[in-house]
Structures are given as structure tokens and as C-alpha cells.
Biopython code that builds the backbone (N, CA, C, O; Angstrom):
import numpy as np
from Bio.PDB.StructureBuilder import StructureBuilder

atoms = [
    (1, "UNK", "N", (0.821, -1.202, 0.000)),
    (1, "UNK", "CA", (0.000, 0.000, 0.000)),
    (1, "UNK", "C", (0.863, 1.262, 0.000)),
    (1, "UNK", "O", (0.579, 2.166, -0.786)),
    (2, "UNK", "N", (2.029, 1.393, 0.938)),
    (2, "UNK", "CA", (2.842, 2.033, 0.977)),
    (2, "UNK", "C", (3.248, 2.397, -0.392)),
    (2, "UNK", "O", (2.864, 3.487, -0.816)),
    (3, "UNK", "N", (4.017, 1.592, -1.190)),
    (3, "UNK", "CA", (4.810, 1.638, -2.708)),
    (3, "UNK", "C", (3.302, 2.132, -3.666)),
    (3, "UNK", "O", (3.148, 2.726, -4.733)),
    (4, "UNK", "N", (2.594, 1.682, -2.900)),
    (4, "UNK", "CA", (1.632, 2.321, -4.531)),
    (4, "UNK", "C", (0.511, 3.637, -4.385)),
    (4, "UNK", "O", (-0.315, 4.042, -5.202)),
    (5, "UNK", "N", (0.921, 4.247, -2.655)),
    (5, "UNK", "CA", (0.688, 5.415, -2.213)),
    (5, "UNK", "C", (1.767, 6.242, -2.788)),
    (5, "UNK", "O", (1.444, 7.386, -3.108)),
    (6, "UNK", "N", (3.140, 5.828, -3.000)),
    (6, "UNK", "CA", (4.049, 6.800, -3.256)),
    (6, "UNK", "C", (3.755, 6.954, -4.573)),
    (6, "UNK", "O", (3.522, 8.146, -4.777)),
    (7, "UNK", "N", (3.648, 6.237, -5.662)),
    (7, "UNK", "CA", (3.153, 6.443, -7.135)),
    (7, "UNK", "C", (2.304, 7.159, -7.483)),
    (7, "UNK", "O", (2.134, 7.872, -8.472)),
    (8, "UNK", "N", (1.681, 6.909, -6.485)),
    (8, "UNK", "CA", (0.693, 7.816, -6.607)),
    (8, "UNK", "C", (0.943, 9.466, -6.426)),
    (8, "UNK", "O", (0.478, 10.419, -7.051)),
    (9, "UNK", "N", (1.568, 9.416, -5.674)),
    (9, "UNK", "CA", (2.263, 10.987, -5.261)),
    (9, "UNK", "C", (3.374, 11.609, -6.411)),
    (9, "UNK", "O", (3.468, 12.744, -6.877)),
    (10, "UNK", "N", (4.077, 10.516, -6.631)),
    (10, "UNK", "CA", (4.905, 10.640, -8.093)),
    (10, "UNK", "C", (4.123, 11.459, -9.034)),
    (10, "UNK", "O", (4.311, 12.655, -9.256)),
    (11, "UNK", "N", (3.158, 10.647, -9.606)),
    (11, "UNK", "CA", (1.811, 11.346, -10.496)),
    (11, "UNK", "C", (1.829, 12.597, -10.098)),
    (11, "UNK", "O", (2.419, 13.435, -10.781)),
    (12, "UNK", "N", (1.373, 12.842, -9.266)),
    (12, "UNK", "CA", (0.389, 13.952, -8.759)),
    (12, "UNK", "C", (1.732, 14.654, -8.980)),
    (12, "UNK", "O", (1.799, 15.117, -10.119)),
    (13, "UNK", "N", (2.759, 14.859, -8.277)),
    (13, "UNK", "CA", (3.868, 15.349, -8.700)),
    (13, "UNK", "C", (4.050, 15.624, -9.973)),
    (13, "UNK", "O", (4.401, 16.785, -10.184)),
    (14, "UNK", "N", (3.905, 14.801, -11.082)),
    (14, "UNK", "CA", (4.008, 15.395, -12.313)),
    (14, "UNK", "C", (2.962, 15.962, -12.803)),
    (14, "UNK", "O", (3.315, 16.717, -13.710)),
    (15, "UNK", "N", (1.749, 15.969, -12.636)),
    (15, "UNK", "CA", (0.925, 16.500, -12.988)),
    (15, "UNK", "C", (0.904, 18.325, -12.939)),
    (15, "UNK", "O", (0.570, 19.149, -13.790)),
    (16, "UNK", "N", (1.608, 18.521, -11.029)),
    (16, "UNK", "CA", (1.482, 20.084, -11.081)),
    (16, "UNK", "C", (2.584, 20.408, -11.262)),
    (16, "UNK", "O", (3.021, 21.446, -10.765)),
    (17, "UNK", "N", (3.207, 19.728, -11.903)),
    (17, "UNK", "CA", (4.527, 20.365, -12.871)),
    (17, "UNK", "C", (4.641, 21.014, -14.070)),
    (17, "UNK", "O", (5.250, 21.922, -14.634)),
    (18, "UNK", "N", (3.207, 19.577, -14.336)),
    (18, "UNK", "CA", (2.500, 20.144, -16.012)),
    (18, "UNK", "C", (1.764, 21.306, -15.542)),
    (18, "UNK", "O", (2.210, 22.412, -15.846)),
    (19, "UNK", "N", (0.803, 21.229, -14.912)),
    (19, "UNK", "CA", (0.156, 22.899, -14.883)),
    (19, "UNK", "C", (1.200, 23.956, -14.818)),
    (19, "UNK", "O", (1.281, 24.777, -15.732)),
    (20, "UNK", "N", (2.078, 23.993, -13.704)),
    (20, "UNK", "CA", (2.636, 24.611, -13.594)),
    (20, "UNK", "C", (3.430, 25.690, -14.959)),
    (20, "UNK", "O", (3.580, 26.909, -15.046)),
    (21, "UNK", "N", (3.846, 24.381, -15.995)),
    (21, "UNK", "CA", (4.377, 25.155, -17.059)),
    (21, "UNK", "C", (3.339, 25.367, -17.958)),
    (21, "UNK", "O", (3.644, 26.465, -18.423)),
    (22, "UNK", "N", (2.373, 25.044, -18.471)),
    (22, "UNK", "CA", (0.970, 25.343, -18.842)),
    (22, "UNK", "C", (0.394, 26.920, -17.863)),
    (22, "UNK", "O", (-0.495, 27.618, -18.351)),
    (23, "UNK", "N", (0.821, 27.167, -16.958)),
    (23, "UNK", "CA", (0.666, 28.325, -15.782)),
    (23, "UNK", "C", (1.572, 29.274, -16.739)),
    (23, "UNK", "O", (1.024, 30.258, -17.235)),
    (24, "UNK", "N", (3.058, 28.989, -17.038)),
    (24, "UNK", "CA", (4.096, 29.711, -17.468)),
    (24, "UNK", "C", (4.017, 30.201, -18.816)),
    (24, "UNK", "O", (4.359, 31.287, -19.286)),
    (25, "UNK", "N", (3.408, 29.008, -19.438)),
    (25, "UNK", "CA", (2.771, 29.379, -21.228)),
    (25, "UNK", "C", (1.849, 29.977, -21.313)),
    (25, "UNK", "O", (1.659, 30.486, -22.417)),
    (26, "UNK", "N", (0.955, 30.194, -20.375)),
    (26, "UNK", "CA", (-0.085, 31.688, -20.513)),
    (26, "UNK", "C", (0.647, 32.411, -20.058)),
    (26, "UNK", "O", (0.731, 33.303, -20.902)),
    (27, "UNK", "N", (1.320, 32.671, -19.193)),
    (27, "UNK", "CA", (1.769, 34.009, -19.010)),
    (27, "UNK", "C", (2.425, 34.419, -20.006)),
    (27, "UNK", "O", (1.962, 35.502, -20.364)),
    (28, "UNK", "N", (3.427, 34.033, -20.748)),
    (28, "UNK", "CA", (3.883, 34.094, -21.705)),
    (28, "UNK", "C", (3.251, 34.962, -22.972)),
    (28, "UNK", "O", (3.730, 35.981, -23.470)),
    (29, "UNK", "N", (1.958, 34.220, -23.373)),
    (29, "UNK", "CA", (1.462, 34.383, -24.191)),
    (29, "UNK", "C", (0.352, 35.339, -23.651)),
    (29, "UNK", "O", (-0.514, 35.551, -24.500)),
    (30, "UNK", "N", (0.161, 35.944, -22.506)),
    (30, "UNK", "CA", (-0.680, 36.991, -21.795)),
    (30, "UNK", "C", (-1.910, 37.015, -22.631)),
    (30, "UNK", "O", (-2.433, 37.846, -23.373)),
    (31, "UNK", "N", (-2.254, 35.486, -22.145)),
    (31, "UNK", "CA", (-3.555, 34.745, -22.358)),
    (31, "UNK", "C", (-4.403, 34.955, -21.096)),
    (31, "UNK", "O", (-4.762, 33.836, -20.728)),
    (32, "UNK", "N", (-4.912, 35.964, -20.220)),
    (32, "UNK", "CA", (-5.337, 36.154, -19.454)),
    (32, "UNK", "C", (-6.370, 34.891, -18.854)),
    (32, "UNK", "O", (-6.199, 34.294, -17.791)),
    (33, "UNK", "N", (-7.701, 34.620, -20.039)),
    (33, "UNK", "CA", (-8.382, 33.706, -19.929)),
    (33, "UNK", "C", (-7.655, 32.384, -19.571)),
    (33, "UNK", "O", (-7.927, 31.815, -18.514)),
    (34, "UNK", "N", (-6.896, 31.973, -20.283)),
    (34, "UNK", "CA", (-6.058, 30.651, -19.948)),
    (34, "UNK", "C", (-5.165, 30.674, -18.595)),
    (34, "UNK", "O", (-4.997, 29.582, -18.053)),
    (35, "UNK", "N", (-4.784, 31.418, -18.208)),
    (35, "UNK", "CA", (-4.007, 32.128, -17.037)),
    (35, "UNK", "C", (-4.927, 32.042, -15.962)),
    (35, "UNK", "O", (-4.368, 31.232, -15.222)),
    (36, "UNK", "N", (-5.854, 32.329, -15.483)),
    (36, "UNK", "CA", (-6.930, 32.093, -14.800)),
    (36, "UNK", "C", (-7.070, 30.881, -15.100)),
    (36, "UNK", "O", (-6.049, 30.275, -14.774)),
    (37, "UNK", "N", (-7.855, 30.192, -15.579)),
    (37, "UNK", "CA", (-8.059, 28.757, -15.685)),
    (37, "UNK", "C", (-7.286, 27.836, -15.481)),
    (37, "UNK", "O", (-7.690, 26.715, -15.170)),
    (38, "UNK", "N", (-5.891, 28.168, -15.633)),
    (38, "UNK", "CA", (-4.736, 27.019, -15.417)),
    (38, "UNK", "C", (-4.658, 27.215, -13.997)),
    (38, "UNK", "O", (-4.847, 26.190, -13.343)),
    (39, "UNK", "N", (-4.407, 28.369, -13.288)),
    (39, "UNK", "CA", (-3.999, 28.796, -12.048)),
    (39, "UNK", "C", (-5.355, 28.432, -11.280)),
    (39, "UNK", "O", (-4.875, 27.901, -10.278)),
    (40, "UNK", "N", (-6.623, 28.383, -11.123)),
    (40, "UNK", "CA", (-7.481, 27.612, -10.427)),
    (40, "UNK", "C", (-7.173, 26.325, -10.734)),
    (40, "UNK", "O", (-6.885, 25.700, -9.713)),
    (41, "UNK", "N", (-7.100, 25.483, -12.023)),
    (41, "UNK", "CA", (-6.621, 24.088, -11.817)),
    (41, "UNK", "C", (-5.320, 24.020, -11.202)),
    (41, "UNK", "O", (-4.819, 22.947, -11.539)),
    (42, "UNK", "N", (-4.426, 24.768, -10.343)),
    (42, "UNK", "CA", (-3.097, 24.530, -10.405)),
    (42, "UNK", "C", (-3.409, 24.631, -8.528)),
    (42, "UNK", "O", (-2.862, 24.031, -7.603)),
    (43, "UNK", "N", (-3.954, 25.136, -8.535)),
    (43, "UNK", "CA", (-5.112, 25.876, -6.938)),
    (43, "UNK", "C", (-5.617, 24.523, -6.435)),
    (43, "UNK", "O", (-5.393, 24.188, -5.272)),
    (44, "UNK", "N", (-6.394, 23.617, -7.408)),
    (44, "UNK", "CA", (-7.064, 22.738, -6.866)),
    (44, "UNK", "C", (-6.452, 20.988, -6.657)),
    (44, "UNK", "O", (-6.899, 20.027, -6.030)),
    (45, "UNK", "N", (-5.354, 21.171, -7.440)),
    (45, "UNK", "CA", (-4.112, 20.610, -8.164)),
    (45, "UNK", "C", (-2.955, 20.460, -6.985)),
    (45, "UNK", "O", (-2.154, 19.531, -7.091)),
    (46, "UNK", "N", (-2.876, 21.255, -6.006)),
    (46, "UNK", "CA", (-2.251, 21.397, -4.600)),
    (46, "UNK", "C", (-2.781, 20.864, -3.562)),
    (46, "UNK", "O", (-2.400, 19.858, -2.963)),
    (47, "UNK", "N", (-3.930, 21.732, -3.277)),
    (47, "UNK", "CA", (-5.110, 21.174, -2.572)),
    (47, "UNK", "C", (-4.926, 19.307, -2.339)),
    (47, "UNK", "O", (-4.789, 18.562, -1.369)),
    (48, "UNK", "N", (-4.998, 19.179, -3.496)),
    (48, "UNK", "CA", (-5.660, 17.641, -3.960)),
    (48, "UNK", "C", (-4.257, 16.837, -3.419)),
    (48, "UNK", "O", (-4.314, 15.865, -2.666)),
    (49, "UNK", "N", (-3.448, 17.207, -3.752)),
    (49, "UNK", "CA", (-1.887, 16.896, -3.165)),
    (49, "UNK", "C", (-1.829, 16.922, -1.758)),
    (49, "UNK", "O", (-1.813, 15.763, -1.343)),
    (50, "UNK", "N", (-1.804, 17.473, -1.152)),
    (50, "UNK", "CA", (-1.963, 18.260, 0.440)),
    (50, "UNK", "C", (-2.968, 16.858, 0.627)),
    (50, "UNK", "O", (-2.598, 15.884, -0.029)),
    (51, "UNK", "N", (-3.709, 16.755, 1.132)),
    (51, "UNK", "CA", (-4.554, 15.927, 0.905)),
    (51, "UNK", "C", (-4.200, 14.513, 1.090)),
    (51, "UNK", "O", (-4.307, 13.827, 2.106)),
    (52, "UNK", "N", (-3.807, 14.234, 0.053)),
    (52, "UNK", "CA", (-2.997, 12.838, -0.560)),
    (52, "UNK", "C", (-1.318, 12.703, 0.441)),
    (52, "UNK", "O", (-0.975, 11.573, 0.792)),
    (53, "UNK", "N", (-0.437, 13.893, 0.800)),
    (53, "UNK", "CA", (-0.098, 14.133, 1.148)),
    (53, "UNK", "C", (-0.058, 13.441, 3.009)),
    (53, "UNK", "O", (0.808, 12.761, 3.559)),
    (54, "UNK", "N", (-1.522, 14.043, 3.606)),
    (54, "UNK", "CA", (-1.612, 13.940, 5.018)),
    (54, "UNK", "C", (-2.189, 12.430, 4.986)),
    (54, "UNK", "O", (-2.164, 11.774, 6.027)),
    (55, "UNK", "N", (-2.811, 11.770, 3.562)),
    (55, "UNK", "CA", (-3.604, 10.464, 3.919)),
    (55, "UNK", "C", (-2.308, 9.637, 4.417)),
    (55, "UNK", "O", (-2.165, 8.900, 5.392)),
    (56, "UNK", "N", (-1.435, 10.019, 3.414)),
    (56, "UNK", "CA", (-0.262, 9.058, 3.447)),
    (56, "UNK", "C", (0.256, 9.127, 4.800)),
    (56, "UNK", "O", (0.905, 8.124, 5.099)),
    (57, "UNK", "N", (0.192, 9.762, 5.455)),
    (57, "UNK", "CA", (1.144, 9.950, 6.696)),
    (57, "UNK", "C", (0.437, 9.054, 7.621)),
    (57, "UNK", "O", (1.034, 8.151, 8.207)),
    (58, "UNK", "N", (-1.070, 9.324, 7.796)),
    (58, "UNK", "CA", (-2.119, 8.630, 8.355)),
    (58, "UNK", "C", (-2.137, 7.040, 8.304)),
    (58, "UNK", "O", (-2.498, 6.318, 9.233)),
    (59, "UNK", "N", (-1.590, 6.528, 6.796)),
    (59, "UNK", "CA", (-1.465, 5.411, 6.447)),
    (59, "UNK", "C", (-0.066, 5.197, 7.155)),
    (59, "UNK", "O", (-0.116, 4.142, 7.786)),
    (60, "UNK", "N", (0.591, 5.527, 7.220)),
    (60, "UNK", "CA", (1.758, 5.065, 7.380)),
    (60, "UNK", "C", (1.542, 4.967, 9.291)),
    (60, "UNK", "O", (1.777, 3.823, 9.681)),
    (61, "UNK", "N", (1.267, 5.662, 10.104)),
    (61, "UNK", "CA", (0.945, 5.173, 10.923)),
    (61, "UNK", "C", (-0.187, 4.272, 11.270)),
    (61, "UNK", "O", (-0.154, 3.557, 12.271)),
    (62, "UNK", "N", (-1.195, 4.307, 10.433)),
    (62, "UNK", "CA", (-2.162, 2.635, 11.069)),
    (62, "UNK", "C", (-1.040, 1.651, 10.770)),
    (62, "UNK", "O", (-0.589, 0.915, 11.648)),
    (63, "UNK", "N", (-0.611, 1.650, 9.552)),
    (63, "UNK", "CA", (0.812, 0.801, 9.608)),
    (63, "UNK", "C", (0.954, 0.264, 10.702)),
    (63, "UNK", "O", (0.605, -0.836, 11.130)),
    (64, "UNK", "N", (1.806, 1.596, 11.398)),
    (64, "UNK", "CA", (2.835, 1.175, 11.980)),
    (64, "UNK", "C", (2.214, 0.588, 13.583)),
    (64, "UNK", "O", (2.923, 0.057, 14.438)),
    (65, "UNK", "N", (0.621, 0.867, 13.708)),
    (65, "UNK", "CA", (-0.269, 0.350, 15.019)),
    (65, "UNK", "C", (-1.213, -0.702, 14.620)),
    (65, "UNK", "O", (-2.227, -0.934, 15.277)),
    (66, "UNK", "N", (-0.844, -1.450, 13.376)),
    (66, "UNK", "CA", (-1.421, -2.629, 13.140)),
    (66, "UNK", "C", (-2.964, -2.691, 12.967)),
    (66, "UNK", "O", (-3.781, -3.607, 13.064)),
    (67, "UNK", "N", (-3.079, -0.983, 12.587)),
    (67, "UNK", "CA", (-4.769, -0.924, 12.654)),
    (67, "UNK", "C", (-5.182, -0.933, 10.876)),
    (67, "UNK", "O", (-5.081, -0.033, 10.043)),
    (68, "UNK", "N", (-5.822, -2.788, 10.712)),
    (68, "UNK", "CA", (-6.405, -2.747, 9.301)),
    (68, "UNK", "C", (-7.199, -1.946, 8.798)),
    (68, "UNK", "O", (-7.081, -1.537, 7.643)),
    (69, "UNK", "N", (-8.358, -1.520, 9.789)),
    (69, "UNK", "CA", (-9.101, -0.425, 9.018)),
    (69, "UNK", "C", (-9.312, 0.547, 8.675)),
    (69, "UNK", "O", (-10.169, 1.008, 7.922)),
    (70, "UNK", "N", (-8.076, 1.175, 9.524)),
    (70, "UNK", "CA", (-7.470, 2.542, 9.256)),
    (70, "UNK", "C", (-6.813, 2.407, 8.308)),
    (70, "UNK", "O", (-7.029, 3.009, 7.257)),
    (71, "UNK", "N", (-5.912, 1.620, 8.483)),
    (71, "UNK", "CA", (-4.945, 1.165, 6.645)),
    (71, "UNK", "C", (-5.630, 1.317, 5.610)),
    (71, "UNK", "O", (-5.260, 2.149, 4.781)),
    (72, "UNK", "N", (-6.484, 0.760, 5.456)),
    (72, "UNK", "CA", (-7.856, 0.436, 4.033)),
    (72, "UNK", "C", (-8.297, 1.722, 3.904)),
    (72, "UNK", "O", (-8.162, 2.187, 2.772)),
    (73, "UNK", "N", (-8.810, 2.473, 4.775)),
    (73, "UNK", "CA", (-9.571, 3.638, 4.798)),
    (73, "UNK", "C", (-8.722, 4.787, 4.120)),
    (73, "UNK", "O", (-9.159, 5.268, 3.074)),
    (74, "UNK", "N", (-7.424, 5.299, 4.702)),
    (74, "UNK", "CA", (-6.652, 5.794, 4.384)),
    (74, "UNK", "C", (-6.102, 5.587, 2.846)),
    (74, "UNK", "O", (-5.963, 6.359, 1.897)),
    (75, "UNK", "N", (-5.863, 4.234, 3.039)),
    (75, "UNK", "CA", (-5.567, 4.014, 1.096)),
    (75, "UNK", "C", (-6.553, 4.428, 0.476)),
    (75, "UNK", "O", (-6.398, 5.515, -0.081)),
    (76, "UNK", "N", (-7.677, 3.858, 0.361)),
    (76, "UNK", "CA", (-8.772, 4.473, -0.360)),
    (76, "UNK", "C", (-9.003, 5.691, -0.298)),
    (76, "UNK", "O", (-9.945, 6.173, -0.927)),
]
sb = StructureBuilder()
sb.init_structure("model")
sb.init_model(0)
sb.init_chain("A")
sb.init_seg("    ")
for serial, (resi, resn, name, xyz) in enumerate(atoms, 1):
    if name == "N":
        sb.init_residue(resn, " ", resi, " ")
    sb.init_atom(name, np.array(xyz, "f"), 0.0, 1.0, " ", f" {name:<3s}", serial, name[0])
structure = sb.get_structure()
């Protein structure tokens, strides 16, 4: 659960990397509309990380107190 919580974070990791420069190519192109829109997905894109972020930690201690249904819960 561990190894395929971190993949998961990997992803997500690349994902607001991609916004991020998708963030940088509107500015660029002082695409205002697109600039806004990337930067709320880039907003919610963190969030969602953060998140994923604290489950994991959560998981990693039912882990480590042998509690299955906290484990399950947390992964999911």
C-alpha cells in the first residue's frame, strides 16, 4: 500500500509540474483567460496533493499500530 501510495504521489507530482508550465505558457502568451483557468486548476491541483499528502502519513501510521481499518480507509 505504501509503494503504490508513493506512485501515486509521483503522479500527482508530475501533474502540477505540467500545470505549472501550462501556468508559465499563458503568461507568456498573456492569455489572461487561460491564465486564470490554469492557475485555479493549479489551486485545486495542490489542494488535492496536500490531501494525498496527510492520507499518506495517516497510512503510514495505522501501519505502523497494526490498525487494518485505518490502513484500508486511508488508502482508499
Amino acid at each position: 500500500m505504501i509503494s503504490q501510495s508513493r506512485q501515486y504521489q509521483q503522479g500527482m507530482g508530475q501533474v502540477l509540474q505540467h500545470i505549472q508550465a501550462l501556468q508559465e505558457t499563458a503568461r507568456k502568451q498573456k492569455d489572461i483567460i487561460k491564465l486564470n483557468c490554469v492557475s485555479d486548476k493549479l489551486v485545486q491541483a495542490k489542494v488535492n496533493n496536500s490531501i494525498a499528502d496527510q492520507a499518506l502519513t495517516a497510512l503510514q501510521e495505522n501501519i505502523a499500530k497494526s490498525d487494518e481499518g485505518g490502513r484500508t480507509h486511508e488508502f482508499t
